[in-house]
N, CA, C and O atoms as a GROMACS GRO file, in nm:
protein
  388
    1UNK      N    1  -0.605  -1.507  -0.173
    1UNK     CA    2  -0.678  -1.487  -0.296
    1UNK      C    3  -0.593  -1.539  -0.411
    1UNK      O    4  -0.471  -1.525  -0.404
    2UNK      N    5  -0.641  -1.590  -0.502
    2UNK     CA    6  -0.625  -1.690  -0.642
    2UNK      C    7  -0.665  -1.616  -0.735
    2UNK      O    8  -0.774  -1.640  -0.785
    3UNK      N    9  -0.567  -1.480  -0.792
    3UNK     CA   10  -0.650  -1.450  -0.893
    3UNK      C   11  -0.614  -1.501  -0.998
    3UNK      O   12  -0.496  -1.535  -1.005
    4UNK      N   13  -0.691  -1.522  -1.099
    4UNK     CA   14  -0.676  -1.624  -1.216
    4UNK      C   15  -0.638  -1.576  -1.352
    4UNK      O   16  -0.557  -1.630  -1.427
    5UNK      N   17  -0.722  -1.445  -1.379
    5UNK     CA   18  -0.673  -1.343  -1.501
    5UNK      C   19  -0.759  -1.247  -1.513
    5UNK      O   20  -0.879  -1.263  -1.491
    6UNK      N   21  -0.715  -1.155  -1.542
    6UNK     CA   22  -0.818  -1.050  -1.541
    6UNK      C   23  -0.950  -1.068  -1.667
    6UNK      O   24  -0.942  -1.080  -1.789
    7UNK      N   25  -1.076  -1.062  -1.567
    7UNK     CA   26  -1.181  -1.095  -1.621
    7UNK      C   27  -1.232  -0.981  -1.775
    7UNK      O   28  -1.237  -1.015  -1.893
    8UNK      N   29  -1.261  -0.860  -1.719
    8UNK     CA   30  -1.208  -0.754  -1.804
    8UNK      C   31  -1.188  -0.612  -1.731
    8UNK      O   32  -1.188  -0.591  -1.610
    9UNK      N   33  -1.168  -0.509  -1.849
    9UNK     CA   34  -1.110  -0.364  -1.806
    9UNK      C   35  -1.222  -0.310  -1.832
    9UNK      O   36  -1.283  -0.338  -1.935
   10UNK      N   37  -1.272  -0.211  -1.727
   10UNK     CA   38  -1.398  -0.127  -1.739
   10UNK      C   39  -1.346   0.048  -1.797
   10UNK      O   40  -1.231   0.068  -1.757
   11UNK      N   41  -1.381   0.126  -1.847
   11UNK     CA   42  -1.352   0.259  -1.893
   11UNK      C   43  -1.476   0.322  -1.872
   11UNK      O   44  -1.575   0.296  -1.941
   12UNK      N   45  -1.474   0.428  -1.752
   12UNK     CA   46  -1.592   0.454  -1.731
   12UNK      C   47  -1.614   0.610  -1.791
   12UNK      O   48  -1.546   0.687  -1.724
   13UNK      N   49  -1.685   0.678  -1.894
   13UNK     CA   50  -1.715   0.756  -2.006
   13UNK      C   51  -1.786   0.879  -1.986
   13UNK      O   52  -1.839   0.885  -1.876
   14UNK      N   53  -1.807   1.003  -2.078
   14UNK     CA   54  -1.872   1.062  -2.055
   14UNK      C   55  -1.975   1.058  -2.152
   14UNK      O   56  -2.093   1.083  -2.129
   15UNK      N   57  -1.922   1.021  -2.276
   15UNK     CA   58  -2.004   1.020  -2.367
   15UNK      C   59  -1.994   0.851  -2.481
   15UNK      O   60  -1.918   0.836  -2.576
   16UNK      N   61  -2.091   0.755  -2.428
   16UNK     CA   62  -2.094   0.644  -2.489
   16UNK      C   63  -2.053   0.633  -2.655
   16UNK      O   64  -1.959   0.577  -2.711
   17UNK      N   65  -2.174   0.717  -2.710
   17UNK     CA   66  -2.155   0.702  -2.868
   17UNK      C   67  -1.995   0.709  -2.972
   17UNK      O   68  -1.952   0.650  -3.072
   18UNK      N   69  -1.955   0.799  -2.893
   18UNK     CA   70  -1.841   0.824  -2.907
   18UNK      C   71  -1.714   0.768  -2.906
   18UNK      O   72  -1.619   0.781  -2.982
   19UNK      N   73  -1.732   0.695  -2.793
   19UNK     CA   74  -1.649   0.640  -2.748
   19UNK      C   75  -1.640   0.499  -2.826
   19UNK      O   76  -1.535   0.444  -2.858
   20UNK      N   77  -1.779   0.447  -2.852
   20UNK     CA   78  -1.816   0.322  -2.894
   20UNK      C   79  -1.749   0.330  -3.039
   20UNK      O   80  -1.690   0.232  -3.084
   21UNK      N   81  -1.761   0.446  -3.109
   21UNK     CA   82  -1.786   0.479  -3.246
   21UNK      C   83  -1.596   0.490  -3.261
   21UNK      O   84  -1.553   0.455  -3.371
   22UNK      N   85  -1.494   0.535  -3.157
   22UNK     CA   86  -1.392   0.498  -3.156
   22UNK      C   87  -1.286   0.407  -3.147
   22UNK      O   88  -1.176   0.406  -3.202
   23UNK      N   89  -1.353   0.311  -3.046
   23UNK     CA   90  -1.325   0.211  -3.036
   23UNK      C   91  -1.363   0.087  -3.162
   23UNK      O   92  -1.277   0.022  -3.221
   24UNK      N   93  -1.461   0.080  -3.178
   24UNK     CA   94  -1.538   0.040  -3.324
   24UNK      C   95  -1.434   0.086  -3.448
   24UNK      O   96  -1.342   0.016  -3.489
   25UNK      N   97  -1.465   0.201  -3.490
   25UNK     CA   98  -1.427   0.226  -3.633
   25UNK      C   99  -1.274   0.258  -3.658
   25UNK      O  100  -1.218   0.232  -3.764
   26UNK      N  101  -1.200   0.329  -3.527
   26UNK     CA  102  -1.093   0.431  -3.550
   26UNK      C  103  -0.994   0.263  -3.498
   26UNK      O  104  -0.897   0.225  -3.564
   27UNK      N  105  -1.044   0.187  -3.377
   27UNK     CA  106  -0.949   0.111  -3.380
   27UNK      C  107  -0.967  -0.059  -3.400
   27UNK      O  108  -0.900  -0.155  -3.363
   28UNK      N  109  -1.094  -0.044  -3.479
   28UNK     CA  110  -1.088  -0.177  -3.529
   28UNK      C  111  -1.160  -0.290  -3.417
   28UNK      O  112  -1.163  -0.406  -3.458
   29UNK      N  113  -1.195  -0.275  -3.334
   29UNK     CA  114  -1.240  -0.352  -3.185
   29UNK      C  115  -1.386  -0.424  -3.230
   29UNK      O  116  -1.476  -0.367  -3.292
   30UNK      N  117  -1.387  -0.571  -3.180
   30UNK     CA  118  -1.570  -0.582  -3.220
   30UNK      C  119  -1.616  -0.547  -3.124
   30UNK      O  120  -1.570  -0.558  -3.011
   31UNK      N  121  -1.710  -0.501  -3.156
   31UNK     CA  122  -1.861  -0.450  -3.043
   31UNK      C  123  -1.906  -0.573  -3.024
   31UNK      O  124  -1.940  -0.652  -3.111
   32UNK      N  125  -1.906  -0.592  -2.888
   32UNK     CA  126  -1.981  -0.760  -2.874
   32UNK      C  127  -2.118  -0.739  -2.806
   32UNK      O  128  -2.199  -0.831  -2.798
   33UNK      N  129  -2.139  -0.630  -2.765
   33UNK     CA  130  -2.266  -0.555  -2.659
   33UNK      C  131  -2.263  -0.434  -2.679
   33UNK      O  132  -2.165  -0.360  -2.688
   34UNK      N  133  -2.399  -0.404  -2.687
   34UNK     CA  134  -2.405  -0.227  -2.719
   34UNK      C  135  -2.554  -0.254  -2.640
   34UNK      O  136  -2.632  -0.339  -2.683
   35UNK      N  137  -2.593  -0.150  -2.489
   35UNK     CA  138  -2.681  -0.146  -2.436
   35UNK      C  139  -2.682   0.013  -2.436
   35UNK      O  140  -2.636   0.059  -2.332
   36UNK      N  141  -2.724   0.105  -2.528
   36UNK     CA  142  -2.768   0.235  -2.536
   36UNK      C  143  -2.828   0.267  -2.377
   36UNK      O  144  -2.761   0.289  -2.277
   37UNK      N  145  -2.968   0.262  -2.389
   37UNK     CA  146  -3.033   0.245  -2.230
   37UNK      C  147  -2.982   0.228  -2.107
   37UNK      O  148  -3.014   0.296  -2.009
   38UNK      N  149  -2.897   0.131  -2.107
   38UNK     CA  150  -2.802   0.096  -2.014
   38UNK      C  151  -2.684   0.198  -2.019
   38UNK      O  152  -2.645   0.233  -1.908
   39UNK      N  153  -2.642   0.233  -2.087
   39UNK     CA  154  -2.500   0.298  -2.090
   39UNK      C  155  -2.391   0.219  -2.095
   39UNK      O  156  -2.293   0.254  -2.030
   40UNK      N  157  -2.386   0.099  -2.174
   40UNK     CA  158  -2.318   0.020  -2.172
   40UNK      C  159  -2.271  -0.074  -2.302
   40UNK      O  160  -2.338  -0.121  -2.394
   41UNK      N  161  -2.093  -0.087  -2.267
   41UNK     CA  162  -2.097  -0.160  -2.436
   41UNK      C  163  -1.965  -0.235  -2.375
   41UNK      O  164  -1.914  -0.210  -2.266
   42UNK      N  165  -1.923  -0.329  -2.465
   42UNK     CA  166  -1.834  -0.435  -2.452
   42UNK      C  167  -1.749  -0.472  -2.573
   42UNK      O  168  -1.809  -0.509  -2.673
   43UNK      N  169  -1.636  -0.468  -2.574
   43UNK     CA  170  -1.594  -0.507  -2.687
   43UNK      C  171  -1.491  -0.625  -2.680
   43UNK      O  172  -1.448  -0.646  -2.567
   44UNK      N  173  -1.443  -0.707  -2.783
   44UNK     CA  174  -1.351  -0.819  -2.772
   44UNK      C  175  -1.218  -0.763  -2.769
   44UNK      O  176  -1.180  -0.680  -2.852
   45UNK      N  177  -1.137  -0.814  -2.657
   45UNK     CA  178  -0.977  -0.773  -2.667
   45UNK      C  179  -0.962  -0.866  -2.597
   45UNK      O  180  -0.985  -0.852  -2.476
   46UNK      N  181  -0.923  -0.978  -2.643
   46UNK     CA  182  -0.885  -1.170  -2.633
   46UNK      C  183  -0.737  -1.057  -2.565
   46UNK      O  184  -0.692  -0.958  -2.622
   47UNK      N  185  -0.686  -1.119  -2.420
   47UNK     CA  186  -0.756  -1.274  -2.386
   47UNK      C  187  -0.842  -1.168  -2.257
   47UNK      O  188  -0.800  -1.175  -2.142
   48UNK      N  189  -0.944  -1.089  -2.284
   48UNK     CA  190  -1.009  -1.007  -2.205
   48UNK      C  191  -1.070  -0.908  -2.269
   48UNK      O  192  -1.020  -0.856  -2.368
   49UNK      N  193  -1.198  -0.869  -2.212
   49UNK     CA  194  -1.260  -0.767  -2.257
   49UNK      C  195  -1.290  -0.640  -2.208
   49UNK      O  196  -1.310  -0.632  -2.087
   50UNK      N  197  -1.298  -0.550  -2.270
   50UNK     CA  198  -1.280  -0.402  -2.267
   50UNK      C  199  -1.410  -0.356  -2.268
   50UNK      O  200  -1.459  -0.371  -2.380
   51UNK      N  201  -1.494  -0.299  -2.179
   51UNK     CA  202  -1.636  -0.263  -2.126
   51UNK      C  203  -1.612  -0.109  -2.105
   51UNK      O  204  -1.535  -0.062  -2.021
   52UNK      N  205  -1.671  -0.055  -2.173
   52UNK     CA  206  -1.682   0.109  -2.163
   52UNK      C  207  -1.865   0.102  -2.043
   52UNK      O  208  -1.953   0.016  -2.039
   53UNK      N  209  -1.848   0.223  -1.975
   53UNK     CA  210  -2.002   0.252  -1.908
   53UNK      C  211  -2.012   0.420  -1.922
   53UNK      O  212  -1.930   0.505  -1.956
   54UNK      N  213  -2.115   0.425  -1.891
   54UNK     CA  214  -2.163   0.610  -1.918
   54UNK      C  215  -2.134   0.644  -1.753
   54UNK      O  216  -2.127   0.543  -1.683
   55UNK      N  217  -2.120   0.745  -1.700
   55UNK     CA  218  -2.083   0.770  -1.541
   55UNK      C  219  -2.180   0.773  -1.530
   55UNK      O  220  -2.256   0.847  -1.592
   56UNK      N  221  -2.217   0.670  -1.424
   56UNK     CA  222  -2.302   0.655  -1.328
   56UNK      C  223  -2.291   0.595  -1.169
   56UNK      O  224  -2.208   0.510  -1.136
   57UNK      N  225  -2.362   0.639  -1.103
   57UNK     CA  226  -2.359   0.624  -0.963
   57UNK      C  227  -2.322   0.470  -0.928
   57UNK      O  228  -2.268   0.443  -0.821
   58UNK      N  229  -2.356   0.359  -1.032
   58UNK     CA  230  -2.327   0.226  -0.980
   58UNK      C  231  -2.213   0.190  -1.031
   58UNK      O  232  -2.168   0.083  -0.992
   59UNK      N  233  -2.121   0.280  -1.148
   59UNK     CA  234  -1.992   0.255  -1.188
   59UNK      C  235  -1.874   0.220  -1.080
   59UNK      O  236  -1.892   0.257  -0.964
   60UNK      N  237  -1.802   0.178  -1.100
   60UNK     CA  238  -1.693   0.208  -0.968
   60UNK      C  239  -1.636   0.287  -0.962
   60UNK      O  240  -1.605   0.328  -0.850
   61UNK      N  241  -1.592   0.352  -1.074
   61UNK     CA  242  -1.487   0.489  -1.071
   61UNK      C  243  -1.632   0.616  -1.190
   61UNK      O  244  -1.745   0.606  -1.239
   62UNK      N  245  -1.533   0.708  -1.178
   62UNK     CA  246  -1.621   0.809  -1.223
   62UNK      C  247  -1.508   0.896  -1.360
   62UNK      O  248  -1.393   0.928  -1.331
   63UNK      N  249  -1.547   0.914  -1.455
   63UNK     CA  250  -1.474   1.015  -1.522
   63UNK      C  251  -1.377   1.156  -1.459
   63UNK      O  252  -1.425   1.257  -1.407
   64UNK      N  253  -1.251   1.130  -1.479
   64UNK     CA  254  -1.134   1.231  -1.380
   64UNK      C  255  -1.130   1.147  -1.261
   64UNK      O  256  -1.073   1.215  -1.176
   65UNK      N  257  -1.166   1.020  -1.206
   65UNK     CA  258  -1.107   0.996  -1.087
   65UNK      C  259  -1.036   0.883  -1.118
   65UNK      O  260  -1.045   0.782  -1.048
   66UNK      N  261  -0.962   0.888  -1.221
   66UNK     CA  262  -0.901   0.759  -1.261
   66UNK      C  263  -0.971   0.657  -1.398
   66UNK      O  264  -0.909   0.595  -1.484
   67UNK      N  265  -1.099   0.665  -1.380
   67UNK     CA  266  -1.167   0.646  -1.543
   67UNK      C  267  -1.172   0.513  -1.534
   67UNK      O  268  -1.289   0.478  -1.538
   68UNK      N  269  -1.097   0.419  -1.523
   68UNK     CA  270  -1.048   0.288  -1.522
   68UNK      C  271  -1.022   0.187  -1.414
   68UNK      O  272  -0.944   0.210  -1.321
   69UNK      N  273  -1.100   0.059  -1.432
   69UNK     CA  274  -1.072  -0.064  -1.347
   69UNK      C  275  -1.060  -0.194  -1.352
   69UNK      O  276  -1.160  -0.232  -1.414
   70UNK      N  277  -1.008  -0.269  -1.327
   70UNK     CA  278  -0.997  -0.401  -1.385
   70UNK      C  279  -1.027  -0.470  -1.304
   70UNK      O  280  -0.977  -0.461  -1.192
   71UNK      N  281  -1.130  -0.574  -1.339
   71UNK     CA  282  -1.193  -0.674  -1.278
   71UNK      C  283  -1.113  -0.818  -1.306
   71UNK      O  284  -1.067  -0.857  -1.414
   72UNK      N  285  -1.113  -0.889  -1.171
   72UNK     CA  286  -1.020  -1.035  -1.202
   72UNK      C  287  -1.067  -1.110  -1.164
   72UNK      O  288  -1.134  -1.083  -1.065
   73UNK      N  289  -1.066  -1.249  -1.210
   73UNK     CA  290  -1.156  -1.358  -1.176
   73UNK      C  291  -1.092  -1.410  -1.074
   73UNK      O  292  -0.973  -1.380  -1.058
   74UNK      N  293  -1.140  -1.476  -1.007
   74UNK     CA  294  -1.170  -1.536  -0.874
   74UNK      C  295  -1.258  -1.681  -0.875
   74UNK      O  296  -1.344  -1.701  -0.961
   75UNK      N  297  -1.224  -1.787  -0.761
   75UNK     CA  298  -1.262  -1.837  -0.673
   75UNK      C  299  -1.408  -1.855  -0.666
   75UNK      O  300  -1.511  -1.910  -0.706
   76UNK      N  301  -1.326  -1.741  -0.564
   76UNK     CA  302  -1.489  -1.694  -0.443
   76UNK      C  303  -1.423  -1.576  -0.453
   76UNK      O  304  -1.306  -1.537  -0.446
   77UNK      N  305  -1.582  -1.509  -0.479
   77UNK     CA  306  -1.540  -1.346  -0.492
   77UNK      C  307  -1.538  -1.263  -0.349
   77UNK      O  308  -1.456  -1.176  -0.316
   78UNK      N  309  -1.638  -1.308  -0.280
   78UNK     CA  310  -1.668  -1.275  -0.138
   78UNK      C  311  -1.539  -1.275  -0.012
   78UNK      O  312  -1.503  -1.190   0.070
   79UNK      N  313  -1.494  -1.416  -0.043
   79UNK     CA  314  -1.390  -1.473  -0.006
   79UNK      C  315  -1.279  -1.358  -0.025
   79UNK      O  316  -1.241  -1.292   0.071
   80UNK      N  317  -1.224  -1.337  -0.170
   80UNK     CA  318  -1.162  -1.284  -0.183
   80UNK      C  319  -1.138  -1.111  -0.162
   80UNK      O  320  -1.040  -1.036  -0.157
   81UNK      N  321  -1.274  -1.098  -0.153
   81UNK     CA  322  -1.348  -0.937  -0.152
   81UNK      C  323  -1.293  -0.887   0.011
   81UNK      O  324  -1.243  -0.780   0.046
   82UNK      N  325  -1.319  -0.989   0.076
   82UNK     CA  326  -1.293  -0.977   0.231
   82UNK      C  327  -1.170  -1.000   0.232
   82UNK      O  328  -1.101  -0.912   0.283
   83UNK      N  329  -1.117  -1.093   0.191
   83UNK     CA  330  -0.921  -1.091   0.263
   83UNK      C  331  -0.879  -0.988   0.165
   83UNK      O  332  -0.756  -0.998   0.160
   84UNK      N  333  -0.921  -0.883   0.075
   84UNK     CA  334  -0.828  -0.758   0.031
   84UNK      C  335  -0.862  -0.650   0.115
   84UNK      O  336  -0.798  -0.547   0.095
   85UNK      N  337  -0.963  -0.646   0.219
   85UNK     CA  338  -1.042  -0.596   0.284
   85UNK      C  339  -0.968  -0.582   0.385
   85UNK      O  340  -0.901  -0.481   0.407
   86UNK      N  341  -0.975  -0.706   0.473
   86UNK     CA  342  -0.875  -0.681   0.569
   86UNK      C  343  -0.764  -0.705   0.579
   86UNK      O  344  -0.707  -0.718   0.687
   87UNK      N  345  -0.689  -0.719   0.430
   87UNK     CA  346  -0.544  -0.685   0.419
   87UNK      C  347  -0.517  -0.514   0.401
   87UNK      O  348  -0.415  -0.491   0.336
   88UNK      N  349  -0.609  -0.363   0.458
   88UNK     CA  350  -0.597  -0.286   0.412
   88UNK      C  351  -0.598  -0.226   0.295
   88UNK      O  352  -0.566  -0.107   0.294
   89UNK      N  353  -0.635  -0.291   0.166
   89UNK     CA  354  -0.607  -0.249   0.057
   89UNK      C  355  -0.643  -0.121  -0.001
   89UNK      O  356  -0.757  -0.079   0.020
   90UNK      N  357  -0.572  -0.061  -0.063
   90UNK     CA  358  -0.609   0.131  -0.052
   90UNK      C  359  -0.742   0.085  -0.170
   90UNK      O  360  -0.767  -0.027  -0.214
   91UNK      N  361  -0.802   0.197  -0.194
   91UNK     CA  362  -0.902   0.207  -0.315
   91UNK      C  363  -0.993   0.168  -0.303
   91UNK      O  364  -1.009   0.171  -0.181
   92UNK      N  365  -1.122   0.104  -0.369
   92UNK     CA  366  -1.213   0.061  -0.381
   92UNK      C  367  -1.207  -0.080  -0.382
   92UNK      O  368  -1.147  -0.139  -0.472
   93UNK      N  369  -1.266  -0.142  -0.285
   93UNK     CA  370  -1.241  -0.338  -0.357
   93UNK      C  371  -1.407  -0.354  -0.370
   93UNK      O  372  -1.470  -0.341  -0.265
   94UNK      N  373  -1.458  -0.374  -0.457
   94UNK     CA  374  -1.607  -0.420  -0.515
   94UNK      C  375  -1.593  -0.514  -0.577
   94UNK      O  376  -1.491  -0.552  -0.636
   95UNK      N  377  -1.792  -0.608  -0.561
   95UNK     CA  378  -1.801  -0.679  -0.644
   95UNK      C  379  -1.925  -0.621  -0.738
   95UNK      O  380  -1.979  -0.511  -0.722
   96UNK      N  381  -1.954  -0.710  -0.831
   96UNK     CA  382  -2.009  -0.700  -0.981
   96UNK      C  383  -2.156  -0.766  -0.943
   96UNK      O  384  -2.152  -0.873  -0.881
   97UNK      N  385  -2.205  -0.745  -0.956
   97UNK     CA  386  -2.356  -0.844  -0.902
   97UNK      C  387  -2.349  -0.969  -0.981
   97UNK      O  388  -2.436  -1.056  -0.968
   0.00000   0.00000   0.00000
């Protein structure tokens, strides 16, 4: 696997508005996506972006089990999805649709 740079950092939330409204105002971050409905927002942090989600079942991690994950670009994701796979790798290895 070739990873290239991390694509971005996910923070998975309990409470969106909040979070958005912190990241936003208290530390200055642009909001580049705000999907209310979705539970979902995105902000710019060059050279990568910082994606908050509301806990949900399709998140990868959950609020208290670590909160946080970082997604890295790739290749071939499949490719790569499988040789961390059967290199044992502890944790979760997912892809992103």
């Amino acid at each position: 696997m070739n990873a290239q740079a991390d694509d971005f950092v996910i923070n998975t939330d309990t409470d969106l508005s909040e979070s958005v409204s912190f990241y936003r105002n208290t530390l200055g971050l642009e909001l580049e996506m705000l999907s209310e409905e979705g539970g979902f927002a995105e902000f710019a942090l060059p050279p990568t972006t910082l994606a908050l989600g509301e806990a949900d079942p399709q998140m990868l991690v959950s609020p208290g089990e670590g909160g946080t994950s970082v997604a890295m670009a790739v290749d071939d994701v499949e490719a790569a999805t499988e040789e961390l796979r059967n290199d044992g790798t502890h944790g979760r290895v997912d892809q992103f649709p």
